[in-house]
BAFI-3210 file (N, C-alpha, C; in Angstrom, 3 decimals, decimal comma, padded with zeros to 6 digits):
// residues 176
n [1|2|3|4|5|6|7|8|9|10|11|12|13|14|15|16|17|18|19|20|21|22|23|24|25|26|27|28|29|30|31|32|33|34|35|36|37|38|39|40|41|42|43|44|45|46|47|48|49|50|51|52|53|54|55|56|57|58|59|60|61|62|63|64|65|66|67|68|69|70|71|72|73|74|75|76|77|78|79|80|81|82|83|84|85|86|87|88|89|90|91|92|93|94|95|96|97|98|99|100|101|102|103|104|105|106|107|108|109|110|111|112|113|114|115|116|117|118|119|120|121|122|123|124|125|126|127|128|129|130|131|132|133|134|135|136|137|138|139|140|141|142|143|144|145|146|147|148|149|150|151|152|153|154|155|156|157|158|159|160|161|162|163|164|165|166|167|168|169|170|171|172|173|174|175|176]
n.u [011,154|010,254|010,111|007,511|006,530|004,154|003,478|001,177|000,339|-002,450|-003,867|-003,985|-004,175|-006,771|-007,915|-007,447|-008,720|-011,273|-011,192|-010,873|-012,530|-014,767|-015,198|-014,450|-014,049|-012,574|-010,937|-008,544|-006,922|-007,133|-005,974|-003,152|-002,682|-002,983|-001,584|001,241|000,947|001,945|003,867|005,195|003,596|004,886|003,733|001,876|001,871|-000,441|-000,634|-001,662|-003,116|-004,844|-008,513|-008,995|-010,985|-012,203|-012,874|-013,917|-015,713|-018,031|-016,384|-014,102|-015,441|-016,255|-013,662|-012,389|-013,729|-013,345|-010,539|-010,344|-010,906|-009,355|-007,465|-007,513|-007,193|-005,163|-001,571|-001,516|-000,516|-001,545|-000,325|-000,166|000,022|-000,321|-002,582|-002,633|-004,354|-004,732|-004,787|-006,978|-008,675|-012,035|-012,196|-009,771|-008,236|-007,120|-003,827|-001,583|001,295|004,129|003,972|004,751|007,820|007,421|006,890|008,963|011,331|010,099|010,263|012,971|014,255|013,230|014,135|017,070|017,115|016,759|014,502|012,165|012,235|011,485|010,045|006,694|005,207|002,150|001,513|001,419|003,281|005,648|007,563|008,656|010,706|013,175|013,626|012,654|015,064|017,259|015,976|016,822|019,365|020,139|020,153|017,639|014,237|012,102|008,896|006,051|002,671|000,712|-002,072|-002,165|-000,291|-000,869|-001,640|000,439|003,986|006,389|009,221|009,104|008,351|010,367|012,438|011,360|011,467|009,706|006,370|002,818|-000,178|-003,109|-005,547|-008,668|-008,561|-007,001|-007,499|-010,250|-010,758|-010,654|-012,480|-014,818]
n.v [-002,434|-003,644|-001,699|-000,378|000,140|000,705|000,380|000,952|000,146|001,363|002,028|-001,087|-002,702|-002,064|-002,751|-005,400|-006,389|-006,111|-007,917|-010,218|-010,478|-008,793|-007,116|-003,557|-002,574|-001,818|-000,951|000,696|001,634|-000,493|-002,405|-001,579|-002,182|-005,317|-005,339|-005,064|-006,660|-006,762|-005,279|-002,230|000,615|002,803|003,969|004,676|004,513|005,365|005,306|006,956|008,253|010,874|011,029|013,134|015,945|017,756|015,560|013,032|014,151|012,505|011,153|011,841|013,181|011,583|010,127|011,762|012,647|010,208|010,283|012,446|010,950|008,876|010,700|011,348|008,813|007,466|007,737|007,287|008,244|010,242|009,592|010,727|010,587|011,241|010,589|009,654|010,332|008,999|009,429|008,213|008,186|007,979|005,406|004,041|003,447|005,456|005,623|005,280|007,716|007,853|006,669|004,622|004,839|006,647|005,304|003,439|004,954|006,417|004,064|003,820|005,972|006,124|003,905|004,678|006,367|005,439|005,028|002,655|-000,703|-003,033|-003,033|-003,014|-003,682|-003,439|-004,767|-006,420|-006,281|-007,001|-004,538|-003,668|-005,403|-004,829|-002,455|-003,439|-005,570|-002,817|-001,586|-003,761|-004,595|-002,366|-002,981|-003,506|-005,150|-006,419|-007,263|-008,488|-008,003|-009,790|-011,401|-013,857|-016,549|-016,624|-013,702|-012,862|-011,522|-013,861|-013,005|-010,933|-012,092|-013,680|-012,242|-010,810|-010,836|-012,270|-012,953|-011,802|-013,262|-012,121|-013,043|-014,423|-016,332|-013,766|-011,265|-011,027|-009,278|-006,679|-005,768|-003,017]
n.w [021,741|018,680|015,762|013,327|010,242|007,613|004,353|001,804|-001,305|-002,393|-004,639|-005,717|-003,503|-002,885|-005,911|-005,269|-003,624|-004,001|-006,038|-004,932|-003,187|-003,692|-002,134|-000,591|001,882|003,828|007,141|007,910|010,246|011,741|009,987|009,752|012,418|012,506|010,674|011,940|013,951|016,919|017,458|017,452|016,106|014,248|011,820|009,013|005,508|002,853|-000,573|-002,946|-006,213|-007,390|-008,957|-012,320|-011,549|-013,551|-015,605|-014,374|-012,583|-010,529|-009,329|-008,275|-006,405|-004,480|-004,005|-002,925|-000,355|000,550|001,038|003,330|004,820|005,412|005,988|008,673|009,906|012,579|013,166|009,792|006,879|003,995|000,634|-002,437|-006,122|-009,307|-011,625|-015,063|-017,852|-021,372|-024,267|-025,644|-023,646|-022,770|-023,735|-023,004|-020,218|-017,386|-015,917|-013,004|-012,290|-010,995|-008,150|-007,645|-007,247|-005,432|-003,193|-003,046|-002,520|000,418|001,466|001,359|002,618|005,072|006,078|005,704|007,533|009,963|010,759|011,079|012,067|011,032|007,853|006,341|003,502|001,573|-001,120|-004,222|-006,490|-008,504|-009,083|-006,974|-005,775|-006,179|-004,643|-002,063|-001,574|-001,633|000,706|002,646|002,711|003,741|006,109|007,360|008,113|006,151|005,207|003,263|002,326|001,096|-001,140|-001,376|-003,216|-005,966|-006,357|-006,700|-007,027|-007,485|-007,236|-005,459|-003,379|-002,717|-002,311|000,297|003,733|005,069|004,464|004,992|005,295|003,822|004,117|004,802|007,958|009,844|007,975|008,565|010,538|010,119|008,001|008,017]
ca.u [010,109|010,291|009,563|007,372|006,436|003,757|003,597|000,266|000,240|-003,383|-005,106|-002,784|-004,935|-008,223|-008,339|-006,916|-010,316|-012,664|-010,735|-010,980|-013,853|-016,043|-016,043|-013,335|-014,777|-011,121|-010,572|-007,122|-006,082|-007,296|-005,152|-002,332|-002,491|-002,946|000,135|002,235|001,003|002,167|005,116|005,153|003,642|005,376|003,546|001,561|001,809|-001,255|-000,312|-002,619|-003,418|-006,162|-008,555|-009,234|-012,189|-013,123|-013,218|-015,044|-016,188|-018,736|-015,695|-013,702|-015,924|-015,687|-012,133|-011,816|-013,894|-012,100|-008,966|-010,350|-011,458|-008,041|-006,772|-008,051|-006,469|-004,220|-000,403|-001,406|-000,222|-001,720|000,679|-000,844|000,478|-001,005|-003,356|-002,404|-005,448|-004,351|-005,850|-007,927|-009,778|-011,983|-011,713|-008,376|-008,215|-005,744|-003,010|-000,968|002,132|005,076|003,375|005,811|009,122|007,282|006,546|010,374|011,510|009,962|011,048|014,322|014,617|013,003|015,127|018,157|017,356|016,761|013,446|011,864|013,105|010,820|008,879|005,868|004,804|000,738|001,213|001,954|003,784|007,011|008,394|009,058|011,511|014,570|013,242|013,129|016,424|017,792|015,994|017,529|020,613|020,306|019,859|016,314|013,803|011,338|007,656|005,072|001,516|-000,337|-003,188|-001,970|000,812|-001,666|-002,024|002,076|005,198|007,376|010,417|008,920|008,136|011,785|013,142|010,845|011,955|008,762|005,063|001,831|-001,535|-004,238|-006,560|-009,603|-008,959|-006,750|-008,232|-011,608|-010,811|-010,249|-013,361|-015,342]
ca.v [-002,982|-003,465|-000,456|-000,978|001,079|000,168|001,151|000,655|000,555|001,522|001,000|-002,381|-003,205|-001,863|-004,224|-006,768|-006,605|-005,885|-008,731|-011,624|-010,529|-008,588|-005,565|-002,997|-001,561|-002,057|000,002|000,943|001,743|-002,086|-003,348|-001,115|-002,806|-006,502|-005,802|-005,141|-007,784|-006,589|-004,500|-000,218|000,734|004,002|005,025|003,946|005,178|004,855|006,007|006,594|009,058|011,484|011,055|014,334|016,680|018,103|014,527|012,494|014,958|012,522|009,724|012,712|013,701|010,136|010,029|012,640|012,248|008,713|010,721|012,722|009,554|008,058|011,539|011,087|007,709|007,929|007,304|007,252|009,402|009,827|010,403|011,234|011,258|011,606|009,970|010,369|010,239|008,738|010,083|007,417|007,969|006,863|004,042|003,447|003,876|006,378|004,584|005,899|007,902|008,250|006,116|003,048|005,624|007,572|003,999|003,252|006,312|006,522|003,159|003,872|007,390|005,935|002,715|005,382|007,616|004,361|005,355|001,904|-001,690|-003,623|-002,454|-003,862|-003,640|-003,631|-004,937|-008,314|-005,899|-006,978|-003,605|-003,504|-006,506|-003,992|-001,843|-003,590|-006,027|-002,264|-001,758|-005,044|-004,305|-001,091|-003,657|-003,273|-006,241|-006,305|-008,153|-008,078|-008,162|-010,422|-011,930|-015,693|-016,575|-016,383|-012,350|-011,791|-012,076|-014,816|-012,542|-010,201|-013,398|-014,234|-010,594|-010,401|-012,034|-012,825|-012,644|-012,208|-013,377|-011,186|-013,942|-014,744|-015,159|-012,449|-009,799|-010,615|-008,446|-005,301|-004,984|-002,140]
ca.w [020,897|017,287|015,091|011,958|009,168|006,327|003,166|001,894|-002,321|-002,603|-006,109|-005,834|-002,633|-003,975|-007,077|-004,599|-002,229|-004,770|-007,202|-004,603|-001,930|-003,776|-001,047|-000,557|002,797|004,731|008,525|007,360|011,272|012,004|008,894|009,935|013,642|012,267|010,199|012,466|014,994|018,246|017,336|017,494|014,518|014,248|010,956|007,952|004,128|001,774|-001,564|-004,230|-007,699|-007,603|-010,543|-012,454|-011,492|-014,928|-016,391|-013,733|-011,310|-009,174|-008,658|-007,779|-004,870|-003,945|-003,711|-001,789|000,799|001,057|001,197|004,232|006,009|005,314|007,008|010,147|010,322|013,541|012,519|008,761|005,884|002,664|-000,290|-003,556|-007,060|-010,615|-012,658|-015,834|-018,752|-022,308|-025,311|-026,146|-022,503|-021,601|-024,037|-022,832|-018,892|-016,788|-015,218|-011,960|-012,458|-009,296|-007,133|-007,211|-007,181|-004,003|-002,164|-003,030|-002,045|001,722|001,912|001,249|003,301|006,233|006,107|005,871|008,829|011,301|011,472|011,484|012,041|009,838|006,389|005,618|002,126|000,976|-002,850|-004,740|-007,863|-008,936|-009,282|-005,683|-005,514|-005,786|-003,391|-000,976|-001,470|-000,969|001,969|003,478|002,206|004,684|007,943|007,890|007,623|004,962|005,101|002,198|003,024|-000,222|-001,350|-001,740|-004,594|-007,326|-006,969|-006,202|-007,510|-006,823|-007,212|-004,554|-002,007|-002,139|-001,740|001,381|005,228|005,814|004,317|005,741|004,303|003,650|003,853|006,722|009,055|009,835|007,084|009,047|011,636|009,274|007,594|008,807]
c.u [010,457|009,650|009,176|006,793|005,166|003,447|002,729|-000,360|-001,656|-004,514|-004,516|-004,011|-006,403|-008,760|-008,056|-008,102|-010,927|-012,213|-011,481|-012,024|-015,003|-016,288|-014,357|-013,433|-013,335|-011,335|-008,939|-006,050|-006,061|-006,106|-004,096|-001,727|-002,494|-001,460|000,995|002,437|002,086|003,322|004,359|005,118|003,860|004,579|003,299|001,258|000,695|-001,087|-001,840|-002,536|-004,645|-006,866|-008,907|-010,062|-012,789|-012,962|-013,939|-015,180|-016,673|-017,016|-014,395|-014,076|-015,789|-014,649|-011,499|-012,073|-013,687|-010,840|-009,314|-010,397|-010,176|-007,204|-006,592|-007,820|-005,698|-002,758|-000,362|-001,757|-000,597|-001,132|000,532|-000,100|-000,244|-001,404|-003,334|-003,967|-004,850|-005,720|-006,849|-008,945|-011,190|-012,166|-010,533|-008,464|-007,542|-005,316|-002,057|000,642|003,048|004,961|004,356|007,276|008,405|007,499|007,843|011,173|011,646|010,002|012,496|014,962|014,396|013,880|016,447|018,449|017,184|015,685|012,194|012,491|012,867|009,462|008,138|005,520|003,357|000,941|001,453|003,107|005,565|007,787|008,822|010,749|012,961|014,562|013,922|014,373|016,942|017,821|016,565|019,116|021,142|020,430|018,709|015,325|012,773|009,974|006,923|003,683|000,824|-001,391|-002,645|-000,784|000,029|-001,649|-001,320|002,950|005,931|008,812|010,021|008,345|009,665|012,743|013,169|011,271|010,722|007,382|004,080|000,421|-002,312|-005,304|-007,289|-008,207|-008,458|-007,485|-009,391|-011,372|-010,783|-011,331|-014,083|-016,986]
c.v [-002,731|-002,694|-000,613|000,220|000,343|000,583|000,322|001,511|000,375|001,296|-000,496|-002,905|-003,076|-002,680|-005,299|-007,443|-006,700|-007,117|-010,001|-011,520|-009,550|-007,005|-004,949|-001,907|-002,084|-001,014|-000,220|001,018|000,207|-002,935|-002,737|-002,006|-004,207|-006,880|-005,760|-005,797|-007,449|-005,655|-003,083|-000,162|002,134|004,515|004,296|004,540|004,931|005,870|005,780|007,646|009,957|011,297|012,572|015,021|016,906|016,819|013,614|012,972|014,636|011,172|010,828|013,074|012,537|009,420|010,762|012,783|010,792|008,816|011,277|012,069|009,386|009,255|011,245|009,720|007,580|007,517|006,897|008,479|009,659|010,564|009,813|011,306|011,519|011,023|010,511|009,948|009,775|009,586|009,522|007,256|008,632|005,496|003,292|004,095|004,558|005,748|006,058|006,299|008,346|007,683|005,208|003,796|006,228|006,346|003,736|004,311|006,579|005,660|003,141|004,909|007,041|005,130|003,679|005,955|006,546|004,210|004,010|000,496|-002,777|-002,749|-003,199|-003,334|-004,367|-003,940|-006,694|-007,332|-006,036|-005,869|-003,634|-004,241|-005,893|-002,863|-001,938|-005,184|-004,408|-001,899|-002,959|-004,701|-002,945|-001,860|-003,982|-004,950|-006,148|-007,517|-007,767|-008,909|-009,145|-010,969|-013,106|-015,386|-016,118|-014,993|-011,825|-012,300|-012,821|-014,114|-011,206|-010,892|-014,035|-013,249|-010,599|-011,425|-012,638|-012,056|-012,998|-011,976|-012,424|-011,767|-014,004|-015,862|-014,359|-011,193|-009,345|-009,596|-006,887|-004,913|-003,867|-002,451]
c.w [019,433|016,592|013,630|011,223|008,188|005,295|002,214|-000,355|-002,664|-003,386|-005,888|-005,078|-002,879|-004,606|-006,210|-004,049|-003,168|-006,129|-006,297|-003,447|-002,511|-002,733|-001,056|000,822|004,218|006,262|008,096|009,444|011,742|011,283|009,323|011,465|013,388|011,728|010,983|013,906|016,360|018,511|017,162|016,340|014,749|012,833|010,130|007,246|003,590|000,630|-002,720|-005,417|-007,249|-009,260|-010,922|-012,420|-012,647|-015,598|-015,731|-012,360|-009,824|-008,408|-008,078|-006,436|-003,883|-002,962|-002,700|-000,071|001,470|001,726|002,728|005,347|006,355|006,636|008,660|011,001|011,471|012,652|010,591|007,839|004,673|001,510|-001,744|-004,697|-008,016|-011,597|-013,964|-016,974|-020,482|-023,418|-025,615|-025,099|-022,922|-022,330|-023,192|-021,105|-018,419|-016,297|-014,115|-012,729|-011,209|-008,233|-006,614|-006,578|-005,544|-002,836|-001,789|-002,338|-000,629|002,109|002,960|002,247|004,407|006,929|006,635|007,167|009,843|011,749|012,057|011,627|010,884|008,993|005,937|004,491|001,393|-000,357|-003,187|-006,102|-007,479|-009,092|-007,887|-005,045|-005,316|-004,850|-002,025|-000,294|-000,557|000,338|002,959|003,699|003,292|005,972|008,294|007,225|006,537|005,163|004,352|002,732|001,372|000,052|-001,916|-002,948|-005,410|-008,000|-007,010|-006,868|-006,788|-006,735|-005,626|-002,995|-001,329|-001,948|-000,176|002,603|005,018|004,883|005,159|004,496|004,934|003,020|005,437|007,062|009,567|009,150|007,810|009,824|011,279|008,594|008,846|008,908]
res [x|x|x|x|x|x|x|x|x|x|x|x|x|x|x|x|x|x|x|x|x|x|x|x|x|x|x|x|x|x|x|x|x|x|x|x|x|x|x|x|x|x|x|x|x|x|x|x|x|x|x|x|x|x|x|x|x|x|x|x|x|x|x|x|x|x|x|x|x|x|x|x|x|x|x|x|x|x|x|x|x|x|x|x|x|x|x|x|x|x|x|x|x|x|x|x|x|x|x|x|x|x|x|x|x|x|x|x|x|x|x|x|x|x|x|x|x|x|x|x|x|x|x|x|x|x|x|x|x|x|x|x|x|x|x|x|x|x|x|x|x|x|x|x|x|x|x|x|x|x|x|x|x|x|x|x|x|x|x|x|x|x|x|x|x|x|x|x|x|x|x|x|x|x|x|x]
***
């Protein structure tokens, strides 16, 4: 059986739901099993940032007990980097730092060790596009999960074997 992997860029998907449906109330083990449509899902990534306690404390508690939910996921991992804060916050918003390099990263390591056959990929962001060429470039297949052309890169549609929409009616089956 074919061995899949997904790698599940988080705020990316977030703004994605809450950009074009309005709700962001996902079953992550559901979306994890849709993606990988009938194949052994050996294991699914959700990366995200923590935001910082002493600066917004209640979206903090929030987050976390999101994070615990997410725990309890079966076969999914949640891997965390760092929200960084600009000076001008909260005029100026915090943006994610390590997130894209970690995604790339356990791509790339998993790809290496044989561990899955095909990598799905939760984002539309162009940074990815060399990614996962390399992952190909390893043997391994590569699928990106989007939200229609409009919300993805065209350089990361023609990297990828194969996309899958993250449109009804598939998605339906994933809310919670």
């Amino acid at each position: 059986m074919t061995r899949t992997m997904v790698f599940i860029d988080g705020s990316n998907l977030y703004h994605s739901l809450r950009e074009r449906y309005g709700r962001t109330d996902i079953d992550f083990a559901k979306l994890c099993n849709y993606l990988a449509n009938g194949r052994e899902l050996v294991r699914g990534y959700y990366y995200n940032a923590t935001v910082d306690q002493g600066r917004e404390e209640a979206r903090y508690g929030d987050q976390q007990r999101f994070f615990d939910r997410l725990r309890r996921v079966p076969k999914l991992e949640v891997r965390l980097g760092t929200l960084v804060y600009p000076q001008a916050w909260p005029q100026a918003p915090p943006y994610e730092k390590g997130i894209d390099v970690r995604v790339a990263t356990d791509m790339l390591t998993h790809a290496f060790r044989g561990n899955y056959d095909v990598a799905i990929l939760v984002s539309g962001d162009n940074d990815f596009a060399d990614a996962l060429q390399a992952v190909k470039d390893l043997g391994r297949n590569v699928e990106v999960a989007l939200f229609g052309n409009a919300n993805s890169s065209r350089r990361l549609r023609d990297v990828a074997d194969d996309t899958i929409s993250l449109e009804p009616p598939g998605l339906a089956s994933c809310w919670l």
